[in-house]
C-alpha positions as CSV (number, residue, x, y, z in Angstrom):
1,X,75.3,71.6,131.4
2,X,76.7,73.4,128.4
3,X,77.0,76.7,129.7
4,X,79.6,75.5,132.7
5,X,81.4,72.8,129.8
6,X,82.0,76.0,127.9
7,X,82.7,78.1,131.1
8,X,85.6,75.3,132.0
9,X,86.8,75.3,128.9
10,X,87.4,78.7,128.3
11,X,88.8,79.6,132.0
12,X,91.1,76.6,130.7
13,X,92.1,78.9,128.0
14,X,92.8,81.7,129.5
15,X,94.8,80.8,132.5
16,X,97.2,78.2,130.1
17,X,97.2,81.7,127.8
18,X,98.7,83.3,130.9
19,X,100.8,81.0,132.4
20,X,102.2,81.3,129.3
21,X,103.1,85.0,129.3
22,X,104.2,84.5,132.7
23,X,107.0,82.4,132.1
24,X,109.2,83.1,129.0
25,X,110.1,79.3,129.9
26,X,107.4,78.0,128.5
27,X,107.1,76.9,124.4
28,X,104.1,77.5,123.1
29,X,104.9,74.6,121.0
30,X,105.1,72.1,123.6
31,X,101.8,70.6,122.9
32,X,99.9,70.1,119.7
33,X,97.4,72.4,120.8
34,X,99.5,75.9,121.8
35,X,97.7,77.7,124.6
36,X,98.1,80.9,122.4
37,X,95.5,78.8,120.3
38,X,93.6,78.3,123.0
39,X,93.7,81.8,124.2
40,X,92.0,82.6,120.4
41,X,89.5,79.8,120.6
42,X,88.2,81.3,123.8
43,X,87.8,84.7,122.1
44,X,86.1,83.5,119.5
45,X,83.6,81.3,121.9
46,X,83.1,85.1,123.3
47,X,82.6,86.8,120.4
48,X,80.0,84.4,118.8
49,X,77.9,84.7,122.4
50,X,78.7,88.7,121.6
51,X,77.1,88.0,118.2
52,X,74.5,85.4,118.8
53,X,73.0,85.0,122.5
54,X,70.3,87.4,123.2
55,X,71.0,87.2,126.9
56,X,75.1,87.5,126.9
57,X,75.5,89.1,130.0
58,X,73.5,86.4,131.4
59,X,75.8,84.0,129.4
60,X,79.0,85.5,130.3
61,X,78.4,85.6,133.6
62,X,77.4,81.6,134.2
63,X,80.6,81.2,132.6
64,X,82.5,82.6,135.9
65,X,85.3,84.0,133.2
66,X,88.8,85.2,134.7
67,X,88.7,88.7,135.0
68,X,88.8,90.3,131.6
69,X,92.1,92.0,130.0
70,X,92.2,94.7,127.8
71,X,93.4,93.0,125.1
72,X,90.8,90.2,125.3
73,X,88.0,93.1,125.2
74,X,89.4,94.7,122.5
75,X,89.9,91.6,120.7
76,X,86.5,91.0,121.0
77,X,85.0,94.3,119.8
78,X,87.2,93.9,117.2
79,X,85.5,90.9,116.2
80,X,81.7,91.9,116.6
81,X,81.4,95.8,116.6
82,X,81.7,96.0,113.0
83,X,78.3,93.8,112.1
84,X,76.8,93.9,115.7
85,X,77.5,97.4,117.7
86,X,74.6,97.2,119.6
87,X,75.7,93.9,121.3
88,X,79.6,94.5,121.5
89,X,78.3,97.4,123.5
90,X,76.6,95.7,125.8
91,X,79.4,93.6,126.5
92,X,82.0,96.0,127.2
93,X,79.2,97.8,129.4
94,X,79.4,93.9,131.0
95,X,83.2,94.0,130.8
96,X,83.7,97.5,132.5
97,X,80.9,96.3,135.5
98,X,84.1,93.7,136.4
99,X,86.0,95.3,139.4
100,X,89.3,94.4,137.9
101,X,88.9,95.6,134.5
102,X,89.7,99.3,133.7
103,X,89.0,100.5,129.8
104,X,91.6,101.8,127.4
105,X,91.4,104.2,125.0
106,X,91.6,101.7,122.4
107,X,88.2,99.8,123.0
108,X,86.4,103.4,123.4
109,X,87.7,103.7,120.1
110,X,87.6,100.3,118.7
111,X,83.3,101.2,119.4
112,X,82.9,104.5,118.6
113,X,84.1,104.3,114.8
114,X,81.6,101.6,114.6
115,X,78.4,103.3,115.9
116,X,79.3,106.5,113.8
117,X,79.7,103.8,111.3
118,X,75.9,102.5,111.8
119,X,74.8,106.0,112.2
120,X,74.1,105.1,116.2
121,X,75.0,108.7,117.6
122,X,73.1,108.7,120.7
123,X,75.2,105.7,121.7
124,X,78.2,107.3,120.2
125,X,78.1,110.9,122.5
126,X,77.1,109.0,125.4
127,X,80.3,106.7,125.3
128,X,82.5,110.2,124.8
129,X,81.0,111.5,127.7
130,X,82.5,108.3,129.6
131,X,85.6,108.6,127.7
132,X,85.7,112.4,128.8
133,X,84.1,111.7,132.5
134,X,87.0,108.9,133.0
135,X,90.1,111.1,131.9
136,X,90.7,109.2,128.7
137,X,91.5,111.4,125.7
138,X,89.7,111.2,122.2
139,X,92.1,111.4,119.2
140,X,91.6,113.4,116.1
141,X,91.8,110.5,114.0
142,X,88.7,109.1,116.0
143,X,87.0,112.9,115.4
144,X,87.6,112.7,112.1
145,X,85.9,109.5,111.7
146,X,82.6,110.5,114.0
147,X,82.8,113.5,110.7
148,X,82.8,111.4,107.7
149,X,80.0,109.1,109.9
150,X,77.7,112.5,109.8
151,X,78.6,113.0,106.6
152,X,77.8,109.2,105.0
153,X,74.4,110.4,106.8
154,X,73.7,113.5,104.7
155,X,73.9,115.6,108.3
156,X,76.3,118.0,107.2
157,X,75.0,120.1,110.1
158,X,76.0,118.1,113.2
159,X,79.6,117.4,111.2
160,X,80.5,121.5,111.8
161,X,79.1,120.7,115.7
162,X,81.5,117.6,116.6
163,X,83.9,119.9,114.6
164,X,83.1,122.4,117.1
165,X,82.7,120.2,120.0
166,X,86.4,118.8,120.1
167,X,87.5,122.1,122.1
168,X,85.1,120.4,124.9
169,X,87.3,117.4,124.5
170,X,90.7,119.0,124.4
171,X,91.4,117.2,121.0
172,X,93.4,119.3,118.3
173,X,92.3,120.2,114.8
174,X,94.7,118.7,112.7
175,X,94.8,118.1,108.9
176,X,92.6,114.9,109.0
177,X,90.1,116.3,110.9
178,X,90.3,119.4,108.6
179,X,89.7,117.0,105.6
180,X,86.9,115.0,107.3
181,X,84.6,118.6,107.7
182,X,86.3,119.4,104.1
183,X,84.6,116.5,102.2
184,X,81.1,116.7,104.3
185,X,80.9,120.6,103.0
186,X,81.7,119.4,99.5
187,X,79.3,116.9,99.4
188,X,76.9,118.9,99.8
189,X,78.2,121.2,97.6
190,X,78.6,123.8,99.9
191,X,81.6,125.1,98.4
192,X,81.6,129.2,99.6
193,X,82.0,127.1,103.5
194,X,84.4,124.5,102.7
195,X,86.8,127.9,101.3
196,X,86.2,129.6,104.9
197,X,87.3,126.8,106.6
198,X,90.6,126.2,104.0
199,X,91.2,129.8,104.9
200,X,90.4,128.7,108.9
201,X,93.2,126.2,107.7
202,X,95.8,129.4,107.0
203,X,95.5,131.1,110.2
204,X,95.4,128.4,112.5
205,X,98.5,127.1,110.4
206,X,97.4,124.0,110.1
207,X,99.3,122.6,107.0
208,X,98.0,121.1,104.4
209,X,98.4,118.2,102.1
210,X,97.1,116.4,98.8
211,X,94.0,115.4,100.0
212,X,92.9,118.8,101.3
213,X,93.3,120.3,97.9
214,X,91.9,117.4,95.8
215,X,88.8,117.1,97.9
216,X,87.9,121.1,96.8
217,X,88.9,120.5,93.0
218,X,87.3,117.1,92.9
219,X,83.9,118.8,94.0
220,X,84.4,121.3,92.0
221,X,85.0,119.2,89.1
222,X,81.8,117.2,90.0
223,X,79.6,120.1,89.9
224,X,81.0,120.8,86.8
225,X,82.8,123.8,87.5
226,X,85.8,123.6,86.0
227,X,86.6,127.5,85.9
228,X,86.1,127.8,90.2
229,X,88.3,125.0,90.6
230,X,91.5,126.4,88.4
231,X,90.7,130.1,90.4
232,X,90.3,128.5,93.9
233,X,94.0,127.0,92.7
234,X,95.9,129.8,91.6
235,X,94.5,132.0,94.8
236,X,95.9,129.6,97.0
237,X,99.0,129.9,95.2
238,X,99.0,133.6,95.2
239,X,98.1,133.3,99.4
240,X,101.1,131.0,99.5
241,X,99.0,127.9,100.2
242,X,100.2,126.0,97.3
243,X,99.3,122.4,97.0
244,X,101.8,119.6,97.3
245,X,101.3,118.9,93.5
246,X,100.8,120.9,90.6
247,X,97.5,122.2,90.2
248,X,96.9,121.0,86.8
249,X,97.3,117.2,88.2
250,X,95.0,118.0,90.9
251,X,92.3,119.2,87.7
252,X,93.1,116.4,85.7
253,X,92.0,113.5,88.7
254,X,89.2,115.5,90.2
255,X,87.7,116.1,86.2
256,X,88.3,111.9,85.6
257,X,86.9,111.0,89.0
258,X,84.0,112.9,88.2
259,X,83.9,111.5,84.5
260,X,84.7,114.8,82.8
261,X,87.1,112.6,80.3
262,X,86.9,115.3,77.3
263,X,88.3,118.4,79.6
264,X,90.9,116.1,81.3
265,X,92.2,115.3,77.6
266,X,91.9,118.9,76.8
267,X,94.1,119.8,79.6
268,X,96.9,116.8,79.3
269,X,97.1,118.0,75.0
270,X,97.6,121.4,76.4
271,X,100.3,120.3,78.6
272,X,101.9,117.8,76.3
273,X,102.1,120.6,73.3
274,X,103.8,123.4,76.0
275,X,106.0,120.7,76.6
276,X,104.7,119.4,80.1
277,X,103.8,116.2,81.9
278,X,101.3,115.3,84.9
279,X,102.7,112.7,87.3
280,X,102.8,109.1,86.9
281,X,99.7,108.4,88.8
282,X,97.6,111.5,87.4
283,X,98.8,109.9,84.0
284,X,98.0,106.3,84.8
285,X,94.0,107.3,86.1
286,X,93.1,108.9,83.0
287,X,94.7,106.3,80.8
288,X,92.7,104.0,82.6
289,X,89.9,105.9,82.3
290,X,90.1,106.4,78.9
291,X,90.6,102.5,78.1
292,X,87.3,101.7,79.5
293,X,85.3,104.3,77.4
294,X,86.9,102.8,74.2
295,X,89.8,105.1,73.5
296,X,92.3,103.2,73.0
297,X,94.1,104.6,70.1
298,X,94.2,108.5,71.9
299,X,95.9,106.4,74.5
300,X,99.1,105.0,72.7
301,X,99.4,108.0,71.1
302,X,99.5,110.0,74.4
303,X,101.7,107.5,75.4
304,X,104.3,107.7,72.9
305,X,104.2,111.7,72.8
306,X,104.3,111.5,76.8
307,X,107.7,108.9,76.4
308,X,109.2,112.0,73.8
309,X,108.4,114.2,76.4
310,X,110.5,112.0,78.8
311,X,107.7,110.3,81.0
312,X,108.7,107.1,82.6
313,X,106.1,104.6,82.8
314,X,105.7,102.2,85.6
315,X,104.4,99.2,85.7
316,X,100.6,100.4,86.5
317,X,100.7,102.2,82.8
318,X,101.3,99.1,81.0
319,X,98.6,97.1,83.3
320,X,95.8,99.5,81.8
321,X,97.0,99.9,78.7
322,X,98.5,96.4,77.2
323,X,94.8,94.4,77.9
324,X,93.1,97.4,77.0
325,X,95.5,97.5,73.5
326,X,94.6,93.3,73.0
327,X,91.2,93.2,73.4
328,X,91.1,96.0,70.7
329,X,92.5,93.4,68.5
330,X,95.8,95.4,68.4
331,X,98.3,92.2,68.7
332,X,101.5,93.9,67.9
333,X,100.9,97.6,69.8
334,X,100.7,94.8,72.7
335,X,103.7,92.9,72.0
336,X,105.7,96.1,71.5
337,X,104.4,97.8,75.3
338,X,105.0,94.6,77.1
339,X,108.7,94.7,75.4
340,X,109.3,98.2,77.2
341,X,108.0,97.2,80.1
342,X,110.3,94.6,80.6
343,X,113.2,96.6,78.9
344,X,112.2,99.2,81.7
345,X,113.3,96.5,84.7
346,X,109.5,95.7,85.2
347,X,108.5,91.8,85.3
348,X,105.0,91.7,83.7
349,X,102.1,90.0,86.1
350,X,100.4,87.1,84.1
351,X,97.2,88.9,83.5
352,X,99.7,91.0,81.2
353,X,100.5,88.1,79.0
354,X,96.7,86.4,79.9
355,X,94.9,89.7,77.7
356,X,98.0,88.8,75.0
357,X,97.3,85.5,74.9
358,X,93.5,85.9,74.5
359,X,94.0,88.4,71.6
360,X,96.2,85.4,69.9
361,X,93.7,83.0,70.3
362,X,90.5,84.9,68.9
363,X,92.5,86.0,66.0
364,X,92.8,81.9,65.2
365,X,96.7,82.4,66.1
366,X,97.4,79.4,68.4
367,X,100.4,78.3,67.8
368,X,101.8,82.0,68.8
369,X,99.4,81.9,71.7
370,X,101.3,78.4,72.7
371,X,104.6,79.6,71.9
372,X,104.1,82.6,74.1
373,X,102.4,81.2,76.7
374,X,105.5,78.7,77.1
375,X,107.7,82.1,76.8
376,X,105.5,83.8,80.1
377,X,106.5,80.4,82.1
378,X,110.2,81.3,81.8
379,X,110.7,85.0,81.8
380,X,107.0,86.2,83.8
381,X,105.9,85.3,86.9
382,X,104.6,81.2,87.0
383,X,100.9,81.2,85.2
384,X,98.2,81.2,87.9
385,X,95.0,79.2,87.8
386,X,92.9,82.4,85.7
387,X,95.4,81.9,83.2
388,X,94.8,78.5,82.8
389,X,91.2,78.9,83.4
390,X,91.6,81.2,79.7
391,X,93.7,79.2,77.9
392,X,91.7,75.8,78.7
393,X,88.6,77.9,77.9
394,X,89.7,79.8,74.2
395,X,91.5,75.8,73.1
396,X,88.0,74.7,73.7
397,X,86.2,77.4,71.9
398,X,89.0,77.4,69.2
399,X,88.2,73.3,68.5
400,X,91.7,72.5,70.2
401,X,90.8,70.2,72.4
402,X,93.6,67.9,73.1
403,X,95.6,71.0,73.4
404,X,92.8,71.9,76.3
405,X,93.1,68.6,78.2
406,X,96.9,68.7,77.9
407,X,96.6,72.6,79.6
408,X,94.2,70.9,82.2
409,X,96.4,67.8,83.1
410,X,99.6,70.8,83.4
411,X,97.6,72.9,85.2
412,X,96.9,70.1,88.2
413,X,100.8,69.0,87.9
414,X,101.4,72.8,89.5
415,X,98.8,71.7,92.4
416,X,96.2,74.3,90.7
417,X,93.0,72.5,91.4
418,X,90.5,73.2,87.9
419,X,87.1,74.2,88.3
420,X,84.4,71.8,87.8
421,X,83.4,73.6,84.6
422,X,87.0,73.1,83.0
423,X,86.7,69.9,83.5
424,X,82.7,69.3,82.0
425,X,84.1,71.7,78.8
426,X,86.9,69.4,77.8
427,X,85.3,66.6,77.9
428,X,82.1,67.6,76.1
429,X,84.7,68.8,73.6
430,X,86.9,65.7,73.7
431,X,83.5,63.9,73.1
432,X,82.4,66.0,70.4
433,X,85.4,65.3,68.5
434,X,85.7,61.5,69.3
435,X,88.5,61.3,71.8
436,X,86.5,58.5,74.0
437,X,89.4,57.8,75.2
438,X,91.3,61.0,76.1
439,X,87.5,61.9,77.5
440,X,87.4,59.0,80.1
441,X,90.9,60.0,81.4
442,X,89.9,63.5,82.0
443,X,86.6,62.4,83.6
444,X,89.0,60.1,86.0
445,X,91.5,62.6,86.9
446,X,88.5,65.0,87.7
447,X,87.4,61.9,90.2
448,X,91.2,62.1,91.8
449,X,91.7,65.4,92.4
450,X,88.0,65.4,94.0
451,X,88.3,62.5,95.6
452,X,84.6,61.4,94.9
């Protein structure tokens, strides 16, 4: 009984669906429920039988479905290769068994980066030899995944064969695929084959680009080899194989990536006294990594000799470095970066003023916490519920509690709905403090919003 219900529902789907494509003449919004809906509720039905029935083909085909599309099968793998691959490959085997349904590239593809995902190669080669039996070409960018699959594995090994297997396929080499075979080699730490194949790279003049050379530096940098990395950059240089970037920005993220935070600020002192600058982003990652080990005051002193230098900031230097600044306790340093960032054209995100606001209120400075906070409402983006969720939270903490309910009653005027725990706090603490009254109003605007 249910399996025909479902089966007359979803034919109902997909013939309103393409009725609908058929004639431009008809709105979808003609009823209040748009076969377009209907076309997605009927791949969704699929997908969870995809996901869920042990005996799908058996399911799918008591449904007597129109014949299948490629978009509804690629929709579907869509939906359930990623968890399930297994399953969403029996179901295209299903799909592909209809007489009317011929396979794309893009559901061959759709499944193959998911079984190299789940390490299913078997599966995986025996779908390319269909792909390659039926005409239908592989792309590098699907090559390059079926790598980095062998290489999440640990099978360096069979990477170099698919590498070596795409001439079978008539697929180019192309920088990604380069890049995929690149970082399997390096993960390893096979370094002496990862420079044959950047030299491979040079006479098959395949370019190329920042991820090719950061890839070599960074495992350089990881193994600790600092000394390799800088010669493997100023031989490609001599070769005429320069990176993209400069070198030294290429040492500086591959030694913070691999947490070598002394010899990336040994470098960026060396530059900054020779009168030189990384890029923005090169700057922003070690700032940021630098903040979270503690060192707060080498970073606004980098900063300021990098803004002599000439070094424009953007908007991702002051997100590391003004909370980092406040929860150091270092009010004014904070008040004085979020100034340039706004003289700069940036509009500070609330988290900005949030860390600002926080410093203010452990220091025992809430009426400059309040006044500020009113400030961020005018010139910052409006105060999302985090913000509120702090402010609430320190008021309470700080033994302003009326302050805290009047926050909480403000923050459900903007239609930001406070947690449960907001609510408990400020009563406890309008209890605490004998606000019976204040207490029971809070409790009964909880009960509204909730609507217990």
């Amino acid at each position: 009984m249910l399996p025909s219900l479902a089966g007359a529902v979803l034919r109902r789907h997909f013939v309103r669906f393409a009725g609908t494509l058929a004639s431009s003449s008809l709105s979808l919004s003609a009823s209040p429920h748009p076969p377009r809906d209907e076309y997605f509720a009927a791949i969704h039905h699929i997908s969870n039988i995809v996901r869920r029935d042990f005996y799908l083909e058996r399911t799918l085909n008591r449904l007597r479905l129109p014949p299948p599309t490629s978009d509804v099968v690629l929709r579907v793998l869509r939906a359930t290769a990623g968890s399930h691959p297994l399953p969403a490959l029996r179901f295209f085997s299903w799909a592909r068994s209809r007489p009317s349904y011929s396979p794309s590239s893009a559901e061959f593809d759709a499944l193959l980066l998911a079984l190299g995902r789940h390490r299913l190669f078997p599966h995986l080669w025996r779908l390319a030899a269909d792909m390659r039996s039926l005409s239908i070409p592989l792309s590098p960018s699907t090559f390059a995944a079926i790598i980095s699959s062998y290489a999440d594995a640990s099978l360096p090994d069979f990477a170099v064969e698919v590498f070596n297997r795409m001439r079978r396929f008539s697929c180019p080499h192309n920088t990604e695929v380069y890049n995929a075979l690149l970082a399997a080699l390096c993960r390893v730490r096979n370094f002496h084959g990862a420079y044959a194949l950047v030299r491979r790279m040079h006479r098959k003049s395949v370019p190329p680009d920042r991820r090719t050379f950061s890839i070599l530096v960074d495992g350089w940098c990881a193994a600790g080899k600092l000394r390799e990395a800088q010669d493997f950059l100023e031989e490609m240089s001599r070769r005429g194989f320069s990176p993209p970037v400069r070198g030294r920005d290429l040492l500086i993220d591959g030694l913070v990536r691999a947490g070598h935070l002394e010899s990336a600020k040994r470098i960026v002192l060396r530059m900054t006294k020779e009168g030189h600058l990384p890029d923005v982003s090169t700057f922003n990652s070690l700032l940021e990594a630098l903040c979270d080990a503690g060192e707060v005051e080498f970073c606004v002193d980098l900063l300021r000799d990098a803004n002599d230098l000439g070094l424009c900031p953007d908007i991702s230097t002051y997100k590391a470095l003004i909370p980092a600044v406040s929860k150091a306790g270092r009010i004014e340093e904070a008040f004085r970066l979020l100034d340039c960032s706004m003289e700069e054209g940036h509009r500070p995100f609330p988290s900005l003023y949030a860390a600002i606001i926080k410093a203010l209120c452990r220091a025992g400075r809430f009426a400059d916490a309040f006044a500020f906070f009113g400030d961020m409402k005018v010139k910052a983006h409006p105060p999302n519920r985090p913000v509120y969720t702090m402010l609430v939270k320190m008021c309470v903490r700080g033994g302003k509690v009326v302050e805290a309910a009047n926050f909480l009653v403000e923050m459900t005027e903007m239609g930001l709905l406070p947690r449960s725990q907001n609510f408990d706090m400020v009563v406890d603490g309008l209890k605490h403090f004998g606000k019976h009254d204040l207490a029971r109003r809070i409790e009964m605007l909880e009960v509204e919003m909730r609507g217990y």
